[in-house]
N, C-alpha and C positions, 0 to 999 in steps of 0.2 A: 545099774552099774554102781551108782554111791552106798549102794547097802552093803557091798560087798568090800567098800572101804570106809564108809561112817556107818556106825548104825547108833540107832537110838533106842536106849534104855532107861529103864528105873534102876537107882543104887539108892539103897535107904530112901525109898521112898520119892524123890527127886528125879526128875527126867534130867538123862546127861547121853551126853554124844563117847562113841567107843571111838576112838578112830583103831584100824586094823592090822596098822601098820605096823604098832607098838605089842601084837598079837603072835609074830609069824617068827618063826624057826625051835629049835630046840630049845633055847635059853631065852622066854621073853618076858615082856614084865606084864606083872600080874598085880591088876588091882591099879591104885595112884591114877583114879580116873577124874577128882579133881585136881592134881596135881597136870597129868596132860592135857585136860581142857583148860588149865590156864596157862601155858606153854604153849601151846596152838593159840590161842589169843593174843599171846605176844607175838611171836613170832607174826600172826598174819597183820598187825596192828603195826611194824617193823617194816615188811616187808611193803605196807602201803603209804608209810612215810607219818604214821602216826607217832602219838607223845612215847611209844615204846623203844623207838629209834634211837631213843637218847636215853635209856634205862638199861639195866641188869635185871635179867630172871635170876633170882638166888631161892636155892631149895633149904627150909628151913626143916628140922625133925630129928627124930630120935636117932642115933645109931643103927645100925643094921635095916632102915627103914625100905632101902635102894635108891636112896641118891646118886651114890657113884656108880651105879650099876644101871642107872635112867640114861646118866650122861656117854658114859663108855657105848650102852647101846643107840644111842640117838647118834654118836658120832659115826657107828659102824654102819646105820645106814646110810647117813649122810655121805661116807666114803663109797659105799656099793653103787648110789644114784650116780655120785660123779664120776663114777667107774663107767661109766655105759656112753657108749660113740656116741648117742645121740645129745647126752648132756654134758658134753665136754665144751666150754667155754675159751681156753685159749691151745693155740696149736701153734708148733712152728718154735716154740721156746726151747731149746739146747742148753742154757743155763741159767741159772738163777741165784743171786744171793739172797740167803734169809733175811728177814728182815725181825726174828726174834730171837733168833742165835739160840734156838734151844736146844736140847739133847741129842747128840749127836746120833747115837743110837735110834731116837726116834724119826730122824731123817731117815738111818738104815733100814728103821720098819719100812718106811715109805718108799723105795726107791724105783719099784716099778709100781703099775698100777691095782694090783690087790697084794694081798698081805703072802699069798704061798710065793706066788712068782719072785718077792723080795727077799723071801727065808733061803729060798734055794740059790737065788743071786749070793748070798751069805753064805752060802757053803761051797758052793762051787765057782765064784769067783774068788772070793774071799777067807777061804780056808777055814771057816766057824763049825766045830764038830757040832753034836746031837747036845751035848751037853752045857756048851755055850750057848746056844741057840735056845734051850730054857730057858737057864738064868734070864738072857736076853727079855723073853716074853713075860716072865714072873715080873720084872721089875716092871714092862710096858704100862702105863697108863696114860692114858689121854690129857692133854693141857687144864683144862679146866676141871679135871678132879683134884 
């Protein structure tokens, strides 16, 4: 079963952990295999209440390296996971005020629970033709990029 979500290899020479996660769909990232084994180390080091809890992962590099394109996709599946009935954590909520007041539009991306079913809320609740609805996605990007 873990093979087919960690495997382990040599990169230059060095044994390192793949995880598979960061492998899957049309658009995935390729390569920055010590960049996600030290991200997977934070985060499980976070998540068990260690010294990372009270830290910032920051990705340091060149331009065009896929920084923003690590985070955009870590968040897309972080959103597909809490999409799913079984890991849904609160229920019963009707309303909510933000608590960052950020982009209004990027509430709009969010308003149902994946991103088609919130486009088409946008048009046919909302009157947002084909070409608004671009622009809209062009500007999209996630908090932390």
């Amino acid at each position: 079963m873990w093979e087919d979500i960690i495997r382990n290899l040599s990169v230059n020479g060095r044994s390192t952990y793949d995880f598979q996660i960061f492998r899957h769909g049309p658009r995935h990232l390729v390569g920055l295999y010590d960049e996600i084994n030290s991200f997977v180390s934070f985060v499980k080091d976070a998540a068990e209440r260690g010294s990372s809890s009270e830290m910032a992962f920051v990705l340091v590099d060149e331009p065009g390296n896929g920084k923003t394109f690590f985070v955009e996709y870590l968040f897309r599946c972080y959103r597909e996971f809490l999409s799913q009935a079984a890991n849904r954590r609160y229920g019963g909520i009707s309303e909510i005020e933000s608590q960052t007041f950020e982009d209004p539009m990027v509430m709009a991306l969010n308003l149902h629970e994946d991103r088609v079913a919130s486009l088409q809320a946008l048009q046919s609740e909302y009157g947002y033709d084909d070409a608004q609805i671009s622009k809209l996605l062009s500007n999209a990007r996630p908090l932390a990029a």
